[in-house]
C-alpha positions in Angstrom: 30.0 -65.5 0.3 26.2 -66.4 0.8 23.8 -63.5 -0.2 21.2 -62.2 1.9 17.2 -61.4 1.7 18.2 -57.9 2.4 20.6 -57.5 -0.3 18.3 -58.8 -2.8 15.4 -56.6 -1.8 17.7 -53.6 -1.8 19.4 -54.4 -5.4 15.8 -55.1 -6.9 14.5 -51.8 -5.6 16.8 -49.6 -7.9 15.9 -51.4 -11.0 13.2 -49.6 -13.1 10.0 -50.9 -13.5 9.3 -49.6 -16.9 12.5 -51.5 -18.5 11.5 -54.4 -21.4 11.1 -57.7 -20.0 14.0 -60.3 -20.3 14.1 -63.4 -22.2 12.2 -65.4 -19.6 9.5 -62.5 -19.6 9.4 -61.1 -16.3 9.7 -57.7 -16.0 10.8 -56.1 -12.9 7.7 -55.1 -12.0 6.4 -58.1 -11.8 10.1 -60.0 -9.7 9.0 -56.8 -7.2 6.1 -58.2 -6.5 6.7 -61.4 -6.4 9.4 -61.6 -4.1 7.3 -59.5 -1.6 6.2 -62.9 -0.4 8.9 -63.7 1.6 8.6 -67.8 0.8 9.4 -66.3 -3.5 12.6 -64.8 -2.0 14.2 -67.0 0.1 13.5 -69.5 -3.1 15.4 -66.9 -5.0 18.5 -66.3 -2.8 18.5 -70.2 -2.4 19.0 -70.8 -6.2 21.9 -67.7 -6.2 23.8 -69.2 -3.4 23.9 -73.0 -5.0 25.2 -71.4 -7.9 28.0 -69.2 -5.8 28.6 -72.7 -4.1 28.7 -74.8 -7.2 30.5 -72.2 -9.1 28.3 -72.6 -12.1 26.4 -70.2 -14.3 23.5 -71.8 -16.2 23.7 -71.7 -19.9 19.4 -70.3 -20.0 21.3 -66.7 -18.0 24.1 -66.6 -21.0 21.3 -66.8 -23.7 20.5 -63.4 -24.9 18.3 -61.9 -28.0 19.3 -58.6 -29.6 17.3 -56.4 -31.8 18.6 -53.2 -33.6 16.5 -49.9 -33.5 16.8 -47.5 -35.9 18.5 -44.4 -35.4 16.8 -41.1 -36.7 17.9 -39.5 -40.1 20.2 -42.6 -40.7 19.3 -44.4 -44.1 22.3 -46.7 -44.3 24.2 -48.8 -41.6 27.4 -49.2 -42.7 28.9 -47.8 -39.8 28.8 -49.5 -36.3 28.1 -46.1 -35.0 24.7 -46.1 -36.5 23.7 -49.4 -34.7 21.6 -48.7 -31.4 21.6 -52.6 -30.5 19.3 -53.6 -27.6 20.2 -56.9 -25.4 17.9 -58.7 -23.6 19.0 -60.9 -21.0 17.0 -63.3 -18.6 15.7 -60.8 -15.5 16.6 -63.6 -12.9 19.9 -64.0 -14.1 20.4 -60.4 -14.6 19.3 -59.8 -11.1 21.9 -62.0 -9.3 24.6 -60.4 -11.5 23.6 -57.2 -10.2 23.6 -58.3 -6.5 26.9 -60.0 -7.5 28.2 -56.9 -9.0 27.4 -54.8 -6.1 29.4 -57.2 -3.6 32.7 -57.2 -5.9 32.7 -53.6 -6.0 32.1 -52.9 -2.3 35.3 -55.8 -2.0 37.6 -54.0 -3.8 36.7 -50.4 -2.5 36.9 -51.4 0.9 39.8 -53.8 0.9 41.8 -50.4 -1.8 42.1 -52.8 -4.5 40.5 -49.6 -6.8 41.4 -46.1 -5.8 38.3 -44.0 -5.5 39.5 -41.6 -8.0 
């Protein structure tokens, strides 16, 4: 189940540039960029693929910071409903779940584990 240049590049692609950047402060922008140098990328895939093959998720990609923002006209928060939390994540880490993501769900399409309605 090794990943592949291609499916990095193409996962990366969709993400938005203007998004917050992550714990580790890279933005998306900025992975874009780097990993047009081809040398960045293979780097990249390399470090997904020992953690496929070691089966372990590295603590620094489960640490996460949340803020709360404010929701208009709401003076109290009381309610759960009134919290608008934001999450942020490291961008590497999010970036190989997404690729990781993508694969599962084309898995269990293709193989009918989920029917497509």
């Amino acid at each position: 189940m090794l990943f592949s240049n291609e499916k990095f590049k193409s996962t990366i692609i969709k993400c938005k540039n203007l998004s917050t950047p992550g714990l580790d402060h890279i933005s998306w922008k900025h992975l874009k960029a780097v990993i047009k140098d081809k040398r960045y990328l293979v780097n990249i895939v390399n470090i997904a693929n020992a953690y496929i093959n070691i089966s372990h998720w590295p603590s620094h990609f489960k640490m996460l910071s949340s803020i709360i923002i404010p929701k208009p006209n709401k003076m109290f928060y009381d309610f759960p409903k009134i919290f608008h939390p934001i999450l942020f994540l490291n961008t590497l880490g999010k970036l190989i779940e997404k690729v990781i993501r993508e694969r599962l769900q084309f898995h269990l399409i293709s193989n009918n584990f989920i029917h497509l309605n």
